[in-house]
C-alpha positions as CSV (number, residue, x, y, z in Angstrom):
1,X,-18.5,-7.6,-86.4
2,X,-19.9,-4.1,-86.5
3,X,-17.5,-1.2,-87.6
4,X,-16.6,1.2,-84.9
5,X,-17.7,4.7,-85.4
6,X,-16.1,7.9,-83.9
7,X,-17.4,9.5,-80.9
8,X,-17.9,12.9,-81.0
9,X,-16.2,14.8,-78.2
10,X,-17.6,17.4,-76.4
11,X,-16.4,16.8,-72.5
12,X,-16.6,19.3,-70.0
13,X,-15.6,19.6,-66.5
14,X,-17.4,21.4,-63.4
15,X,-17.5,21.3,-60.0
16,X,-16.7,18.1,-57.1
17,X,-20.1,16.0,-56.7
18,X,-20.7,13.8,-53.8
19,X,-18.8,10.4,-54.2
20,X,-20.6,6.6,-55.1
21,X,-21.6,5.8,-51.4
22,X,-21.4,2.1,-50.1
23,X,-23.7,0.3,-48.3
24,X,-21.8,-1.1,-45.5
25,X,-18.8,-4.0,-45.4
26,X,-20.5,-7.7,-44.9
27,X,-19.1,-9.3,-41.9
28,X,-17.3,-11.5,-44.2
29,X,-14.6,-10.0,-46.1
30,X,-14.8,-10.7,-49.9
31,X,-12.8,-10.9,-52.4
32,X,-12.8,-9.3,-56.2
33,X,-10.1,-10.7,-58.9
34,X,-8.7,-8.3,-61.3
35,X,-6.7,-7.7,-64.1
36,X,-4.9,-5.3,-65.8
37,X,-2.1,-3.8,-68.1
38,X,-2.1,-0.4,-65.8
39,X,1.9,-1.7,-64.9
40,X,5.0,0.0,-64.8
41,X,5.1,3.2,-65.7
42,X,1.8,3.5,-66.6
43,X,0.0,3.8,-63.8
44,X,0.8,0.1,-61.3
45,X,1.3,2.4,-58.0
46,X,-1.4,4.7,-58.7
47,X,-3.8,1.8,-59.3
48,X,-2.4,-0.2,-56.3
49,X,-3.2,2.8,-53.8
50,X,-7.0,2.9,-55.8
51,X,-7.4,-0.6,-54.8
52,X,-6.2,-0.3,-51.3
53,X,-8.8,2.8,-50.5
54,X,-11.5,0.8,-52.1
55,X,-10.5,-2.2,-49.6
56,X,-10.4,0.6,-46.7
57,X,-14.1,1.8,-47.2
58,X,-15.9,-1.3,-48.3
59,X,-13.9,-4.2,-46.4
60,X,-14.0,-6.5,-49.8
61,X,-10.5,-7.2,-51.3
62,X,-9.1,-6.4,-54.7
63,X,-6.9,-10.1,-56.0
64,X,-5.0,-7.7,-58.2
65,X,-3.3,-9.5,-61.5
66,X,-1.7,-7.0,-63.4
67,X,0.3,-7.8,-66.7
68,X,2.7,-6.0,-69.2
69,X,0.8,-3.9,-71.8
70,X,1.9,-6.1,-74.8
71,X,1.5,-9.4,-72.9
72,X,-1.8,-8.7,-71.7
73,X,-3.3,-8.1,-75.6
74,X,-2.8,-11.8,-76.3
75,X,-3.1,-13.2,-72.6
76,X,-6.8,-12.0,-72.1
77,X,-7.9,-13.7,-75.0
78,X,-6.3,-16.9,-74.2
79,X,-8.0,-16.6,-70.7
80,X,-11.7,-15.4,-72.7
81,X,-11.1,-18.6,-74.6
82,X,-10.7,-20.4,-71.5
83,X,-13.5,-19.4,-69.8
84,X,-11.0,-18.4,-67.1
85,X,-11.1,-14.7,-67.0
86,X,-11.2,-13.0,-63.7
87,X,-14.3,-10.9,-62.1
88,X,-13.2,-7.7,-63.5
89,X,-10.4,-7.0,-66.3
90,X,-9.6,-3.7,-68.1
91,X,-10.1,-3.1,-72.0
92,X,-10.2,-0.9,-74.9
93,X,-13.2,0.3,-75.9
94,X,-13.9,-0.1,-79.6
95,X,-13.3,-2.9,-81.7
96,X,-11.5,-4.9,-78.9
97,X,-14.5,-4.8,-77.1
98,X,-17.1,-5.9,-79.2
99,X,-14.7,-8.5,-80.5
100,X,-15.1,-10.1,-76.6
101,X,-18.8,-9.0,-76.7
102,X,-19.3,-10.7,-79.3
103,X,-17.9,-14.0,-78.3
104,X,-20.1,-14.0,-75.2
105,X,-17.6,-13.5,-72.8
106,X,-19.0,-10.4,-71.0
107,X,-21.9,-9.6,-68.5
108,X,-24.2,-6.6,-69.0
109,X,-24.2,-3.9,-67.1
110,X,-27.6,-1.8,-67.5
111,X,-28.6,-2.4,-64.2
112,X,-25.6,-1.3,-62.3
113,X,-25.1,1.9,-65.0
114,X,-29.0,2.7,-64.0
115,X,-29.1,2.3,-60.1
116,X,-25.5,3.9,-59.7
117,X,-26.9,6.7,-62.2
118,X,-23.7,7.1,-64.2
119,X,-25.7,8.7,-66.9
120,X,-24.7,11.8,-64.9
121,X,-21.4,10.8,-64.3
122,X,-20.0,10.2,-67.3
123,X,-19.9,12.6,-70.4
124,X,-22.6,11.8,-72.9
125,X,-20.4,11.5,-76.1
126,X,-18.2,8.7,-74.0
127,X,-20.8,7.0,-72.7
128,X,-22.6,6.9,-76.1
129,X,-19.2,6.3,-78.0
130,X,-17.5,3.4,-75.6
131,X,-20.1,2.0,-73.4
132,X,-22.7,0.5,-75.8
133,X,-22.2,-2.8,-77.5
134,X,-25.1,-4.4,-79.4
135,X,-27.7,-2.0,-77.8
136,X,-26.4,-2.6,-74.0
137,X,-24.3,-1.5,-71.3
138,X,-20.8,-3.2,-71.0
139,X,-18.1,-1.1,-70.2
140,X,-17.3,1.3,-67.4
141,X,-14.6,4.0,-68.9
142,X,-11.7,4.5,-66.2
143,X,-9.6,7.1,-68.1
144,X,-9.3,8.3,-71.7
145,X,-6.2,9.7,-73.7
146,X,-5.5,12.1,-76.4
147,X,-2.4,11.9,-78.9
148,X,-0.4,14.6,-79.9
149,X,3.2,16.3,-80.8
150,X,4.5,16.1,-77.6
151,X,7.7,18.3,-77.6
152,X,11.2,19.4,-76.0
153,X,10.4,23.5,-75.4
154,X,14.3,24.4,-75.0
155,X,15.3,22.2,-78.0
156,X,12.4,23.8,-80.4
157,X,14.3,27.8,-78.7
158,X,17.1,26.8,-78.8
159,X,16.8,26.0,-83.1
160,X,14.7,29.2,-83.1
161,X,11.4,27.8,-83.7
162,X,9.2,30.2,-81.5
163,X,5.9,29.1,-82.8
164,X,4.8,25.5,-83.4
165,X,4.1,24.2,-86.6
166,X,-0.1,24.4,-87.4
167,X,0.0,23.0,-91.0
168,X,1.9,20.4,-92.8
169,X,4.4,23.0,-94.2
170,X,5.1,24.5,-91.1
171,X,5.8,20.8,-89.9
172,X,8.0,19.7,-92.8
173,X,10.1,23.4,-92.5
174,X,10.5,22.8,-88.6
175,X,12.1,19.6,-89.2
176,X,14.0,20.9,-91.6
177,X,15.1,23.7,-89.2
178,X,16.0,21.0,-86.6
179,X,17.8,18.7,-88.6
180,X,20.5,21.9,-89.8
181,X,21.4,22.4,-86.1
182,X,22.0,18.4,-85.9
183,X,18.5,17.7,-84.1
184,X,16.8,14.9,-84.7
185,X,13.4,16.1,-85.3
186,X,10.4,13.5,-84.4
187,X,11.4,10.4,-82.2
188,X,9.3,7.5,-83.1
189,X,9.7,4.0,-80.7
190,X,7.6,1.9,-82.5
191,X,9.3,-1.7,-81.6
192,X,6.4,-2.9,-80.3
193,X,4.3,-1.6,-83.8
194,X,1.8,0.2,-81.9
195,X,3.2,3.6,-81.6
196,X,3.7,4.0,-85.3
197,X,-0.2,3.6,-85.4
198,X,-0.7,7.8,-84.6
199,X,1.0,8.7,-87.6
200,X,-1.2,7.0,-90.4
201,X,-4.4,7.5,-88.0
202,X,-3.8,11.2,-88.2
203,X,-2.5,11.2,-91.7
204,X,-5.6,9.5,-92.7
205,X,-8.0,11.6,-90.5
206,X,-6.3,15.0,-92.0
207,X,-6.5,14.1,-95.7
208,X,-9.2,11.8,-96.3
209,X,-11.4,12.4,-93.2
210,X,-13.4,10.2,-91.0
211,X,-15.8,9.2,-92.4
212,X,-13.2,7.3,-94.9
213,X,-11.5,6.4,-92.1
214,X,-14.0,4.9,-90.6
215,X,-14.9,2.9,-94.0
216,X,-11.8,1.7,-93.6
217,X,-11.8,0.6,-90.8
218,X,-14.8,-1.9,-91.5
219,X,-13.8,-2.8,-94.5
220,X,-15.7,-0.8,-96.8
221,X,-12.8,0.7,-98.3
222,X,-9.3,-0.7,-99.3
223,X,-5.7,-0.4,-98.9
224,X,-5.4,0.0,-102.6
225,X,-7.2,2.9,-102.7
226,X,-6.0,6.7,-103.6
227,X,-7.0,8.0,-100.2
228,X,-4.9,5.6,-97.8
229,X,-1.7,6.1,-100.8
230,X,-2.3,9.5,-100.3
231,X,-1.7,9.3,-96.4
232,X,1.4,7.3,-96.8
233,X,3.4,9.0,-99.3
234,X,2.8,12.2,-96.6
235,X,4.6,9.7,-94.5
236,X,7.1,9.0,-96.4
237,X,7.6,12.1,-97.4
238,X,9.0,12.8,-93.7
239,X,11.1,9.4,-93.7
240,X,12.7,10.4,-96.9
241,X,13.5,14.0,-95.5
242,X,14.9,12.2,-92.7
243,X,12.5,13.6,-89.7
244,X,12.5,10.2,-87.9
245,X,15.7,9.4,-85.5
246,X,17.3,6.1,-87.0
247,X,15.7,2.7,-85.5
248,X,12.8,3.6,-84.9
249,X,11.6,-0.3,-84.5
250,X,14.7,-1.0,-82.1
251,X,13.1,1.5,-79.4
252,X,10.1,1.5,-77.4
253,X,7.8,4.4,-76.6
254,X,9.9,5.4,-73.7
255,X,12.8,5.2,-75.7
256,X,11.9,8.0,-77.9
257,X,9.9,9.5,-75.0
258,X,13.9,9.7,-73.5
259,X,15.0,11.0,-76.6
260,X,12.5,13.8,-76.3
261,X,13.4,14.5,-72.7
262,X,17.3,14.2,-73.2
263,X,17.1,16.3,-76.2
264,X,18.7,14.0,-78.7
265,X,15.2,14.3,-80.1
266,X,12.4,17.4,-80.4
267,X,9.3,15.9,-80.6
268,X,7.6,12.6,-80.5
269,X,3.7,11.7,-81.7
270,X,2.3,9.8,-78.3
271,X,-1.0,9.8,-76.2
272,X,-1.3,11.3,-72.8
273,X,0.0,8.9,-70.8
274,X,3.8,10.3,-71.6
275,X,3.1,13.0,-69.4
276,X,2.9,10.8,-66.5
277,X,5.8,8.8,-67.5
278,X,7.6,12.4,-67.8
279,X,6.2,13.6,-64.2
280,X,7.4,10.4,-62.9
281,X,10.7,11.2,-64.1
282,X,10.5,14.8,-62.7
283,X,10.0,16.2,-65.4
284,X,8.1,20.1,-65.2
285,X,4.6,20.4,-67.5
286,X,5.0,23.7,-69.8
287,X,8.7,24.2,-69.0
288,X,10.6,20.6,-69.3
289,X,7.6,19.4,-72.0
290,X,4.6,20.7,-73.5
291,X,2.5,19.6,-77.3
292,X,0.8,21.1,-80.0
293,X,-1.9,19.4,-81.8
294,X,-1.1,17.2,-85.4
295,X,-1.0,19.6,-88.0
296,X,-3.7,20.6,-90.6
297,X,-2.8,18.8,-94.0
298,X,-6.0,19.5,-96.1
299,X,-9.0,22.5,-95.9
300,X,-12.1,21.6,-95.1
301,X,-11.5,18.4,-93.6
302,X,-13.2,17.9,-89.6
303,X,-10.8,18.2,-86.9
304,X,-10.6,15.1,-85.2
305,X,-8.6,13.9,-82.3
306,X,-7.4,10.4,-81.8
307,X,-7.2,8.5,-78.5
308,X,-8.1,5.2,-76.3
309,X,-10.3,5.5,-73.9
310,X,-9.4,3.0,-71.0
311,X,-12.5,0.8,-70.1
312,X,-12.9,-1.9,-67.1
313,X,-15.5,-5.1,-68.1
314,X,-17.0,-8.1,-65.8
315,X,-16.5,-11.3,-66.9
316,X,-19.8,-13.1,-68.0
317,X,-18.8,-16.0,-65.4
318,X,-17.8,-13.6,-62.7
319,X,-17.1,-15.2,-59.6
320,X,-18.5,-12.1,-57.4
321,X,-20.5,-10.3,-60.0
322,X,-22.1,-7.5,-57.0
323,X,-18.7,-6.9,-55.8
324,X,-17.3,-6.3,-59.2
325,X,-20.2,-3.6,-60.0
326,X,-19.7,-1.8,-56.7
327,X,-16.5,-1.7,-58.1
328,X,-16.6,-0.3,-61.3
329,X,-19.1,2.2,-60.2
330,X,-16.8,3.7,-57.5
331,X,-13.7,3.9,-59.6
332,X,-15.7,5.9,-62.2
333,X,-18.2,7.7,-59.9
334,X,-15.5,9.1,-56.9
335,X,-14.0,12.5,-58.3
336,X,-11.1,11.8,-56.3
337,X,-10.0,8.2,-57.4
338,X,-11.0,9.8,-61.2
339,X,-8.8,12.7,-60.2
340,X,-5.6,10.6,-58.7
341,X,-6.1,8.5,-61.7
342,X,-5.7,11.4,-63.6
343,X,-2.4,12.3,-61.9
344,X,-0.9,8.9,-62.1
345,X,-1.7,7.6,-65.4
346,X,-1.3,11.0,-66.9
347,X,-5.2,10.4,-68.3
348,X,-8.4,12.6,-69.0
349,X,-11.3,11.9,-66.7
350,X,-14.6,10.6,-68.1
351,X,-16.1,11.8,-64.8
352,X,-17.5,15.1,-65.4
353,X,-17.7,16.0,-61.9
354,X,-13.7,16.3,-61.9
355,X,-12.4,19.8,-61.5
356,X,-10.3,20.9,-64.6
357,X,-8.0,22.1,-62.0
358,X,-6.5,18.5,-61.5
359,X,-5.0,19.0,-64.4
360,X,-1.7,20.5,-65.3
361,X,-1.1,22.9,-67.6
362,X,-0.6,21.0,-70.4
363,X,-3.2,18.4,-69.4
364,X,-6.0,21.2,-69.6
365,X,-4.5,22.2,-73.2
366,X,-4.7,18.6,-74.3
367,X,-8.4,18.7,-72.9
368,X,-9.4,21.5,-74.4
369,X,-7.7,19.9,-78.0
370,X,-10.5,17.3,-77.2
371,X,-13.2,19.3,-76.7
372,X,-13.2,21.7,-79.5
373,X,-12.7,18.8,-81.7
374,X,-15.1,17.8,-84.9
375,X,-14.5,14.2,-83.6
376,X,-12.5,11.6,-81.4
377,X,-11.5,8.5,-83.0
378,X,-10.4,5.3,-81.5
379,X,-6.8,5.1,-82.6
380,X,-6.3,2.8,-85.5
381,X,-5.5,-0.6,-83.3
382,X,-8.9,0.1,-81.5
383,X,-10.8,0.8,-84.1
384,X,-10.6,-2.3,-86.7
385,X,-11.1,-5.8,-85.0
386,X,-7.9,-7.4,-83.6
387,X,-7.2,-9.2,-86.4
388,X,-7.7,-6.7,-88.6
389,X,-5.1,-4.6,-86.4
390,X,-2.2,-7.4,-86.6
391,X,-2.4,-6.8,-90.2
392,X,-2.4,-3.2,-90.4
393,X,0.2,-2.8,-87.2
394,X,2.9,-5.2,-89.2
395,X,2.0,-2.7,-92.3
396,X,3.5,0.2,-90.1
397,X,6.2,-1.4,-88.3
398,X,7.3,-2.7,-92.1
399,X,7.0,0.5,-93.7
400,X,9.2,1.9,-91.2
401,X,12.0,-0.4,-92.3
402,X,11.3,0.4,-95.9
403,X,9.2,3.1,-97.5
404,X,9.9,2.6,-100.8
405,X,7.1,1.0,-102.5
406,X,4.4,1.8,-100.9
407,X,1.7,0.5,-103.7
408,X,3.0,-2.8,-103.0
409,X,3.0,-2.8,-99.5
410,X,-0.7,-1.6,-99.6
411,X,-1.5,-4.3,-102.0
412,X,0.0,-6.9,-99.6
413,X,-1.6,-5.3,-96.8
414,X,-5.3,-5.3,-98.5
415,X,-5.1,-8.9,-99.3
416,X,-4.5,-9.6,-95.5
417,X,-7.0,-7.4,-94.2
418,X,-9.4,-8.7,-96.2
419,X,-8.7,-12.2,-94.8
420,X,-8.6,-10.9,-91.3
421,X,-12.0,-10.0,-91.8
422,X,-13.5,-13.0,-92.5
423,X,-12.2,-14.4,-89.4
C-alpha cells in the first residue's frame, strides 16, 4: 500500500462561474443509491436539501442511505467485501482510499473528470493531493476541513488572556492562567478515539516535521523512535499540568464542543465541522466562538495544517454508473450546492469558483490558515492504512487513561503497527 504524502495547500477563491449544466431528464425517472456518514449534526439536512435540488433539475432520484459516522468506518467495508456497495458512497481521501482502490472496489473516473473539466474546478493541490490513486482519477472532493484551537472568546476575557497563545509557552502559560480562575483549559471528547488524533498529529508535525511524519506514516519510521517520544512527552506534559477536563474518553466531540460553548471549558482541538455544529446551536462566529491556529513548538520547522478532505467515489459495480457521474460532477462543479455545503457542514470548498464571502468570519480565518500553510496533511487516521489507524487510535485513547510510561506504550504500539502493515 503506498504511503500517503501531504498536499500542499495553496487554495484560493474568486468569483461565481456558470454551474455543471445537464442534458435534459430521460422520460423515465432513474434512480442513484447513496451512502454516507453526512448524519446528524454534521451535515443530514443540508445534504438532504442537495439531493432534493439535484432530483428537481435532472428528474433522476437520489436512494439516499446515510449512516452514523463511526458505524459507517466498518459498515462500508463489510458492504466493499460484499460486493454490495451502492452507486455512489462518500470517503476519506488518503489512505482509506487507496486501501478500497486497492482492493478493486472502485471505478475510474478520468473520463467524467475530463469531459465535466473539473481541472478548473477544483484547486490544483486537492485535486493532485486527494484525487489520484495509482496514476487515475477516483475521487470527487465534496468538502475539506481544517483543525484548530477552537475557543470560548468571553471565557479566554474574562481570565484576562487578550492575545492567544502563538507558541508552546504561550500555550502552557494560558492554561495555567485558566486553570487559577477554576477553568478547565482544553476539552478533549475523545470516546470514540478519533478526536484525540489532532493532538499527536500536530505535536508530531510541529517538532519532527512532515516529512517524518510522513515516514511514519508508511512505516519507515518507528514508534520507538526519539522523534514520536519527543511528541508525546509534549503531550503529557499538558495531561500532567492538568490542561485536559477529566474524562476525556467518557465524552464525545460534542461533548467537549458543549463544554467549550457552556464555558465549563476554553478551548477544544477540532476540525471545521464544529462551527456548524455551533451555528446549528445558534451560536455567533467571532463573538460566541472563534480559533487560533496550533502553536509553534520548534524553529524552523514547515507550517503545516491538518485536515480531511471529504471525498464521494462510485462503486466499481455501480448499478447506474452515468447517473452517479452526473452526480458527482454537479455537487462539486455548482458554486451554490459547494457554497450551502459550506454553510451546513461547516466545510471549506474545493470549488474555486466559490466566493470567499460564503464564509463567516471565522471560516475565512481558518481558510486563510490553509492557504498560507507549508503543507496540509491528512490527519493521522487518514493518513496510515486503516489498520494501521486501529493501532495508533487505541495508542491515543490509552494514553489518555494513562500517560505514564510512554516508552512502553510506544513499544507496544510499534509491534502492532508493524503487524498492521503486513496485512
Amino acid at each position: 500500500m503506498k504511503p500517503w504524502h501531504l498536499i500542499k495547500a495553496s487554495l484560493a477563491a474568486t468569483a461565481l462561474a456558470v454551474p455543471f449544466q445537464f442534458a435534459p431528464a430521460s422520460a423515465q425517472e432513474e434512480t442513484i443509491t447513496i451512502s454516507h456518514y453526512f448524519t446528524g449534526e454534521i451535515g443530514l439536512k443540508g445534504i438532504t436539501e442537495i439531493f432534493a435540488d439535484f432530483k428537481e433539475k435532472t428528474g433522476t432520484t437520489i436512494a439516499d442511505s446515510p449512516i452514523g459516522h463511526e458505524d459507517f468506518k466498518t459498515g462500508i467495508l463489510v458492504r466493499a467485501a460484499g460486493n454490495s456497495l451502492p452507486d455512489v458512497f462518500s470517503y476519506w481521501a488518503g489512505a482509506r482510499t487507496q486501501f478500497v482502490v486497492d482492493a478493486g472496489n472502485i471505478m475510474p473516473i478520468d473520463d467524467m473528470w475530463a469531459a465535466s473539466k473539473l481541472d478548473e474546478v477544483v484547486a490544483k493541490s486537492v485535486a493532485d493531493g486527494a484525487t489520484m490513486y495509482d496514476g487515475k482519477r477516483y475521487l470527487v472532493p465534496f468538502g475539506y476541513h481544517y483543525a484548530g484551537m477552537f475557543y470560548n472568546p468571553k471565557v479566554m476575557a474574562d481570565a484576562g488572556i487578550a492575545t492567544m497563545p502563538k507558541t508552546w509557552d504561550e500555550l502552557l502559560a494560558a492554561c495555567k492562567t485558566l486553570k487559577d480562575k477554576g477553568i478547565d483549559p482544553i476539552a478533549l471528547g475523545s470516546k470514540n478515539r478519533w478526536p484525540a488524533q489532532f493532538w499527536f498529529d500536530y505535536l508530531l508535525l510541529r517538532t519532527a516535521g512532515p516529512d517524518y511524519r510522513a515516514k511514519l506514516m508508511s512505516g519507515a519510521a518507528s514508534y520507538t523512535d526519539a522523534e514520536v517520544k519527543a511528541a508525546m512527552g509534549l503531550w503529557k506534559d499538558l495531561v500532567d499540568a492538568g490542561c485536559f477536563a477529566a474524562n476525556s474518553n467518557a465524552n464525545d466531540w460534542t461533548d467537549a464542543s458543549d463544554q467549550v460553548a457552556r464555558g465549563d471549558a476554553a478551548m477544544t482541538l477540532m476540525g471545521t465541522w464544529i462551527t456548524g455544529y455551533w451555528n446549528g446551536q445558534g451560536l455567533q462566529p467571532g463573538t460566541d466562538y472563534d480559533f487560533f491556529e496550533f502553536p509553534v513548538i520548534a524553529d524552523g520547522v514547515p507550517n503545516a495544517v491538518v485536515g480531511p478532505v471529504d471525498g464521494l467515489l462510485i462503486a466499481a459495480n455501480a448499478a447506474n454508473p452515468e447517473g452517479a457521474k452526473e452526480l458527482l460532477a454537479w455537487l462539486v462543479s455548482d458554486p451554490a450546492v459547494q457554497a450551502k455545503w459550506a454553510e451546513a457542514q461547516g466545510a471549506l470548498s474545493p470549488n474555486v469558483k466559490v466566493d470567499s464571502s460564503t464564509y463567516t468570519p471565522v471560516m475565512q480565518r481558518a481558510l486563510a490558515a490553509v492557504n498560507n500553510a507549508d503543507a496540509f496533511a491528512f490527519n493521522y487516521d487518514l493518513a496510515t492504512p486503516p489498520p494501521v489507524a486501529e493501532v495508533g487510535l487505541n495508542m491515543f485513547a490509552e494514553f489518555m487513561n494513562d500517560s505514564s510510561n510512554i516508552d512502553a506504550l510506544m513499544e507496544k504500539t510499534q509491534t502492532a503497527a508493524a503487524d498492521a502493515f503486513k496485512e
